[in-house]
N, C-alpha and C positions, 0 to 999 in steps of 0.2 A: 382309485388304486394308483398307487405311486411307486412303488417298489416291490419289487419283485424277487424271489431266490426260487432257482431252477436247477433242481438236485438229480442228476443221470446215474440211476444205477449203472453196476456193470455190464447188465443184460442189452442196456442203450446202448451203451460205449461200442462193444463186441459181441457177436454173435457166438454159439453156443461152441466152434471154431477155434475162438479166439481171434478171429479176421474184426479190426475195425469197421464198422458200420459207417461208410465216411456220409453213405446219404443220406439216415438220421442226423449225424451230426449238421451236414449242411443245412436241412429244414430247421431244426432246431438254432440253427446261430441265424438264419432268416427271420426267425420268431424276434430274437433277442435285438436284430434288426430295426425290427418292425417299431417292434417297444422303445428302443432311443427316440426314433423317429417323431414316436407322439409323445416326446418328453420323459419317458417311464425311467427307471434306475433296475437294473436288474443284476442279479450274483447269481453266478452257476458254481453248482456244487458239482465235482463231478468223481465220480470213481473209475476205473480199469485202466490206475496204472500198471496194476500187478497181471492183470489181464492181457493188457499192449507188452511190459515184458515178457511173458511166459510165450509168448506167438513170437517173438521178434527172437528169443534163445531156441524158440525151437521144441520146446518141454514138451512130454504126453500131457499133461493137468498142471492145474494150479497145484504148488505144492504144499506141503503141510509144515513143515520147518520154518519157525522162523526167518532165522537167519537166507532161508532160499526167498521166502518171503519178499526180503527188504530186498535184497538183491533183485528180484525180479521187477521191484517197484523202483529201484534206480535205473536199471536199463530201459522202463519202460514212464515215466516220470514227464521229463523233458521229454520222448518225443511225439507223447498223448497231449502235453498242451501246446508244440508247436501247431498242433493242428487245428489247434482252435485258435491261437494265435492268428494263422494263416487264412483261416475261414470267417474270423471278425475281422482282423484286417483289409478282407475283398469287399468287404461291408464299408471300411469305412470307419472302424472303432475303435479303439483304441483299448489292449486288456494288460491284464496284468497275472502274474503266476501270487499265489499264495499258499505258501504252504502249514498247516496248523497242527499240533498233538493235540493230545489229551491235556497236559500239563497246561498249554497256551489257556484252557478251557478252564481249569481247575485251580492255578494261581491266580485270585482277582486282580494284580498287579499286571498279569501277562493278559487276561481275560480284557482289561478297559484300555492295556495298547493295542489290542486286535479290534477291537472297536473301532476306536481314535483313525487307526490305520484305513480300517474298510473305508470307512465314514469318509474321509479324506478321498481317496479314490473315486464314492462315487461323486462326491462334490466337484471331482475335475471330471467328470463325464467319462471314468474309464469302467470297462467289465472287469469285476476280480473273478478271476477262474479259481475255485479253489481246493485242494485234497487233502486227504490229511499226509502227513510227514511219513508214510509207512519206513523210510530208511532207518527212521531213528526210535520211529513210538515201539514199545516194550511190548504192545498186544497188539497183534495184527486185525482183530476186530473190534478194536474197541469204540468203534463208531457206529460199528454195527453195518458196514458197506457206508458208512457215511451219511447215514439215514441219520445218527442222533446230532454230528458234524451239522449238517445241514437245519435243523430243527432249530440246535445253539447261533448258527449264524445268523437265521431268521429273524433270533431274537435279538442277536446284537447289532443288528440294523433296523432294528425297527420295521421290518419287511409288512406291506398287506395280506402278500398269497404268497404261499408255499406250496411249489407243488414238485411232487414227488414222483419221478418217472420211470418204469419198470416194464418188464415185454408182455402183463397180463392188463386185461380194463379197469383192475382196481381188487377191492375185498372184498370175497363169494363167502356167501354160508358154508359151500366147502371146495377142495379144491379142486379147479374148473379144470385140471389137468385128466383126475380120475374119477371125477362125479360128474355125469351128462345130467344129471340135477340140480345143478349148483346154481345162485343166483345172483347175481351183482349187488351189493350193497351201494345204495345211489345216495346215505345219507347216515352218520352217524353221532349224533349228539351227547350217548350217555356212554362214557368207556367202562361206567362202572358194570354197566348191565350188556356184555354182548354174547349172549348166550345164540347159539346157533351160529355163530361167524367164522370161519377159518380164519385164526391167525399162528399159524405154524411158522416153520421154519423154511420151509421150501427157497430155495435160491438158485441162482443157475452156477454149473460149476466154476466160476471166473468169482462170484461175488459171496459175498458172508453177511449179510444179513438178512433177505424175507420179508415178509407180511408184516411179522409180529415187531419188529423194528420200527417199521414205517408207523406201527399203530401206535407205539411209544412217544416215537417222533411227532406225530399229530396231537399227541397228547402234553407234549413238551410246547408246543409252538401255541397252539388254540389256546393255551392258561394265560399265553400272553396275549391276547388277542387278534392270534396273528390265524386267519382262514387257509385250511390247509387242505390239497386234493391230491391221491395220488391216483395215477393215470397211465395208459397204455403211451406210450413215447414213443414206439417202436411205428405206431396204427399213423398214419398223415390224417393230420386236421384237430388228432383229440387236445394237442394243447394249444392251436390257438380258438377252439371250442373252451376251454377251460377260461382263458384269457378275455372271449368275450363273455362270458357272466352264464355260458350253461353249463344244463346239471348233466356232466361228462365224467365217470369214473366213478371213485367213492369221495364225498364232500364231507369235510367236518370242517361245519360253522365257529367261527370265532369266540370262545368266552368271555365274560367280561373279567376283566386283567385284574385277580386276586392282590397281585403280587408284585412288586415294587421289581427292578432290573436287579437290585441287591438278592433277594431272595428267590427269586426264579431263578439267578447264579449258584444260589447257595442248594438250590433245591434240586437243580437237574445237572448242574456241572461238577459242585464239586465234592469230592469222594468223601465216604465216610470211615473216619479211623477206629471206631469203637463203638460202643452201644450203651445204653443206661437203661434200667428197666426203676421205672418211678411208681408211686401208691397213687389209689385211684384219687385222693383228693390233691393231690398233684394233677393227675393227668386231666381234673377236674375245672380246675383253676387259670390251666391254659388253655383249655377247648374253651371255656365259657367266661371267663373274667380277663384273657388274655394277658396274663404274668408274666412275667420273669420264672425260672423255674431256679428253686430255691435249693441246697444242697440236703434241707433238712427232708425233701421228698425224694426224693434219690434210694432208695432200696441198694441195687446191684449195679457196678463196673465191669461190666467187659471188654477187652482189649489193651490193646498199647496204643497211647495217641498222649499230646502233648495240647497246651495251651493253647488256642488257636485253632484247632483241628475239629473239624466235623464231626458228629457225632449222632449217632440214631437215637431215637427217645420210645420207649413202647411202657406198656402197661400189661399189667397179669390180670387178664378177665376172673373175676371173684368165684363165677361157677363151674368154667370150663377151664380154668387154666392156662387157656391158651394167651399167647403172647400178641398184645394189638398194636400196631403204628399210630401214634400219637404226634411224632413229627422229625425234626431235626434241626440244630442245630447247633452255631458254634460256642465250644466249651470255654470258660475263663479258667479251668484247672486241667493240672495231666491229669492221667489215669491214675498215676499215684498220689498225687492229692488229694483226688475226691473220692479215692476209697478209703482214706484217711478220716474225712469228714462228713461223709452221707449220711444221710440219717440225722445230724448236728444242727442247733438252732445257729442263730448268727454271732450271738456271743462269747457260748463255746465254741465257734470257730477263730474266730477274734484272738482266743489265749491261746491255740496251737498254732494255725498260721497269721502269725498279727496281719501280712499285707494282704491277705484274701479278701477277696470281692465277696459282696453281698450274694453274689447271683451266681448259679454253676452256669446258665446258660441264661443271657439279658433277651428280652423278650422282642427287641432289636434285631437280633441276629438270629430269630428264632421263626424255622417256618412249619404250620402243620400240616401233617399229610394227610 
């Protein structure tokens, strides 16, 4: 294990108060300590800057408005990473602030200089602390507490373990708050199958996202084959228990890496402008022969979205109707072109748009789900 990313919920950061937890924090930059020490690269992901505002204005709750939102996360911004500034520094280490949106995440132009950037950083031995931009991003959770923030960073550093730290021991069959039945999940390999698992919403008042974040998140990270655990952080010992190779919290082991850096971009970062619903021997063709997906299988356009833009791909099951996920990806026509041409072989496309591509979506830019 070489690299590391160590994502703090709010619940770490602040206690349920709003008062900083300065002696988690301390254990925790001891841990991050330890790991230079033997060589290791680590990124901490961290959230409650809106948490460290809302306690430092004084506020009864976290607010719900926007706008109070960002305000609470610029008063509180800068003086949640002097602290960890201050607490690697008595270590010895040298970090750095990083701050990222969604957009950074979502344009692959801004996406491979936040790479470039990290990468950099830790090639000079520094910690990137990192949050997201809440001053400026448009959705106050669109990380989901920084659970899917940290997932994408993982991946864009090529990270071993990702672990995920919150003030419960990980994911119960139900919630360990109101069920004295509940049971720890010590192991989860199939997301497809987790019948019986809490994964709700629950969060403590400071943070916005939950269980079910986190399990997205792991879902997000393990396709790259990156090993993800999340963990009581709050508890002393559970993450350097994590760190030395035991089974502490809930583990989801690594899978093997479907998907090229391009396409785990394309598939968990960036947004989708529109939707296409194609015929079953379309949807055929790419599940099993892996194609290009052709304008002449194209059925139905939904949305506004332009050349370049993401786009969902589904299929109409023949007996039930219902609508199945086939995959996604990127379009070579807007919306009104290829409602112009679906259904069209290539020739007649040819005579209405002479410069159109063969392909609505090239098999390159095309990932299934």
């Amino acid at each position: 294990m070489k690299r590391v990313v160590i994502k703090l919920g709010s619940s770490i950061v602040a206690d349920e108060e709003g008062e900083l937890r300065s002696g988690v924090l301390t254990r925790i930059c001891d841990v991050v300590a330890s790991l230079h020490r033997e060589g290791k690269e680590v990124v901490i992901v961290s959230s409650g800057a809106i948490a460290r505002g809302v306690r430092i204005m004084g506020l009864p709750a976290r607010p719900g408005a926007v706008d109070e939102l960002q305000a609470a996360s610029a008063v509180g911004q800068g003086k949640l990473y002097r602290v960890y500034d201050e607490l690697l520094r008595e270590r010895d280490l040298v970090s750095a602030q990083v701050l990222l949106t969604f957009m950074d995440m979502s344009a692959r132009t801004h996406y491979l200089n936040a790479r470039q950037t990290l990468r950099k950083l830790l090639d000079w031995r520094v910690v990137p602390v990192i949050n997201e931009n809440d001053t400026t991003a448009t959705d106050e959770i669109s990380f989901g507490d920084n659970d899917f923030l940290a997932a994408q960073v993982a991946i864009l550093v090529q990270a071993d373990l990702l672990v995920l730290l919150t003030d419960i021991d990980g994911l119960y069959t139900a919630d360990p708050r109101h069920d004295p039945d509940a049971r720890l999940v010590h192991e989860v390999g199939d997301f497809e199958s987790m019948e019986g698992i809490e994964v709700g919403h629950t969060t403590s008042q400071f943070g916005s996202g939950g269980m079910r974040s986190k399990v997205v998140a792991a879902d997000m990270a393990t396709a790259a084959g990156i090993r993800v655990v999340i963990c009581n952080g709050v508890r002393d010992g559970a993450l350097r228990a994590v760190l030395a190779g035991h089974m502490e919290g809930t583990n989801f082991p690594p899978r093997a890496a479907r998907y090229s850096s391009f396409k785990l971009w394309l598939r968990y970062a960036k947004p989708s402008h529109g939707r296409l619903h194609i015929d079953e021997g379309a949807a055929r063709a790419l599940r099993e022969d892996g194609t290009s997906l052709l304008p002449v299988g194209v059925v139905e356009v939904h949305g506004l979205f332009d050349a370049g833009d993401a786009v969902d791909i589904f299929e109409r099951d023949s007996v039930s109707g219902a609508l199945k996920m086939v995959g996604k990806g990127i379009s070579n026509y807007s919306a009104d072109e290829l409602s112009r041409v679906k259904g069209m072989n290539s020739r007649a496309i040819q005579q209405l748009l002479p410069r159109a591509t063969d392909e609505a979506v090239h098999r390159d830019y095309l990932v299934l789900g």
